[in-house]
C-alpha angles and dihedrals in degrees: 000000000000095000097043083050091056088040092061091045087054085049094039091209094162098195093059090045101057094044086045076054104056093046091057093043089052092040089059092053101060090042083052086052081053114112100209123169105213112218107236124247129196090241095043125119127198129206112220108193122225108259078212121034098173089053100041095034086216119109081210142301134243130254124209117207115233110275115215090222097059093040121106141189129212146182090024110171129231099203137356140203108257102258095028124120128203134185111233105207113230114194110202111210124169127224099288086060086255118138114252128201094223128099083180109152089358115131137184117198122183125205128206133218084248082060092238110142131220142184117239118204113239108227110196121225100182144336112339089334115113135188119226115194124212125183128197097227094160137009118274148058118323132191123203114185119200122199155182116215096334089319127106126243121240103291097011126178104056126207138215139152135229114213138176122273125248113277102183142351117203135170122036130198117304139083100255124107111297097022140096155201123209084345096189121174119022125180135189105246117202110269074054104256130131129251118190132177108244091201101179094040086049090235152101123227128201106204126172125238091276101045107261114141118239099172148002129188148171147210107223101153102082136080093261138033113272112253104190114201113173138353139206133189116228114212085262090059089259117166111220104184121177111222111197096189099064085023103236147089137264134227112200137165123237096273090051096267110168101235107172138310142213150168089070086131092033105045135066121196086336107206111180147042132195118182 
């Protein structure tokens, strides 16, 4: 339409021009009629016109659309309590890095261990900045993306964990019976108590789920003090504890029965143990 237009102009056949001009004229009118929805597009602008010219004295202002390179999350938990929740804080810039009021075409999706997905509603605080609220509903490792229009923003998406919350402390520091100083590896024997390598106090302590001790004993009979580091339980019941100070290990029976040792020629400051 646009190039015969300018055709007729070249040929200035009047006639031709003001009827071309009519049709065009007819032709905007119906696209204007036209009920369209833009997609939106990071480097869009949109011109919202004033409800009230003669008070504002502005025909109208535009509006940019968030861009994901200029969006930014904060506050973004690594773990939670399970049954916790936390705000992560979500500020919205447009292309020219300048904040915008609008979460327009913005979406948060979480998504579970289980790998069901969810959309989370935005709330907004202030001015281009926006609250999103997770909550640690089970145990596990959870996603939230965050986008623009389908894409991700920088470092999406996010992680955080959900873990269980603290049942029971027990212990404190001291070298009575039931505390500990420095206490390092720990392991589950089999009647399900714990045995934990007590290093600074030169011992190792069986002590129940709640607490309670059951046992306590010590390695005197070698050059050095016995500095227990960790401990693991073998099927049999076997204690295999390492000891760094006369750098081997240990082989005990449940009752902390010294059984036999070895690596003293092969091992230096030995750490850990695995049954």
């Amino acid at each position: 339409m646009i190039s015969y237009i300018e055709m007729l102009r070249h040929h200035k056949n009047a006639v031709d021009l003001v009827t071309a001009k009519k049709r065009v004229k007819q032709r905007v009118e119906e696209l204007l009629r036209i009920d369209t929805i833009l997609e939106i597009q990071q480097n869009m602008a949109e011109f919202k016109p004033c409800s009230d010219i003669r008070k504002s004295n502005l025909i109208g202002h535009i509006l940019y659309y968030p861009c994901i390179r200029q969006c930014t999350v904060n506050k973004i938990p690594l773990r939670l309590i399970k049954g916790q929740t936390d705000d992560l804080v979500i500020t919205m810039k447009d292309r020219r890095g300048e904040v915008v009021n609008t979460n327009k075409n913005v979406t948060v999706v979480l998504t579970s261990p289980d790998g069901s997905c969810k959309d989370v509603k935005m709330i907004e605080i202030s001015d281009g900045t926006h609250t999103v609220t997770v909550h640690g509903e089970v145990v596990g490792d959870y996603k939230f993306s965050i986008s623009v229009s389908g894409q991700g923003i920088p470092g999406s998406p996010f992680d955080f964990r959900v873990l269980i919350p603290l049942v029971k402390t027990f212990g404190g520091l001291g070298d009575e019976k039931g505390y500990f100083s420095h206490p390092r590896g720990l392991a589950f024997n089999n009647d399900g108590h714990l045995v934990l390598a007590d290093w600074y106090n030169n011992r190792v302590q069986v002590v129940d789920q709640g607490g309670n001790v059951k046992k306590v004993f010590a390695f005197t009979q070698f050059v050095n003090k016995c500095a227990p580091l960790d401990v693991a339980i073998s099927t049999e019941g076997l204690q295999f504890i390492s000891d760094s100070l006369n750098q081997q290990i240990l082989v005990c029976d449940k009752d902390g029965k010294l059984i036999r040792s070895f690596g003293e020629a092969e091992l230096r400051h030995p750490r850990t143990t695995s049954s």
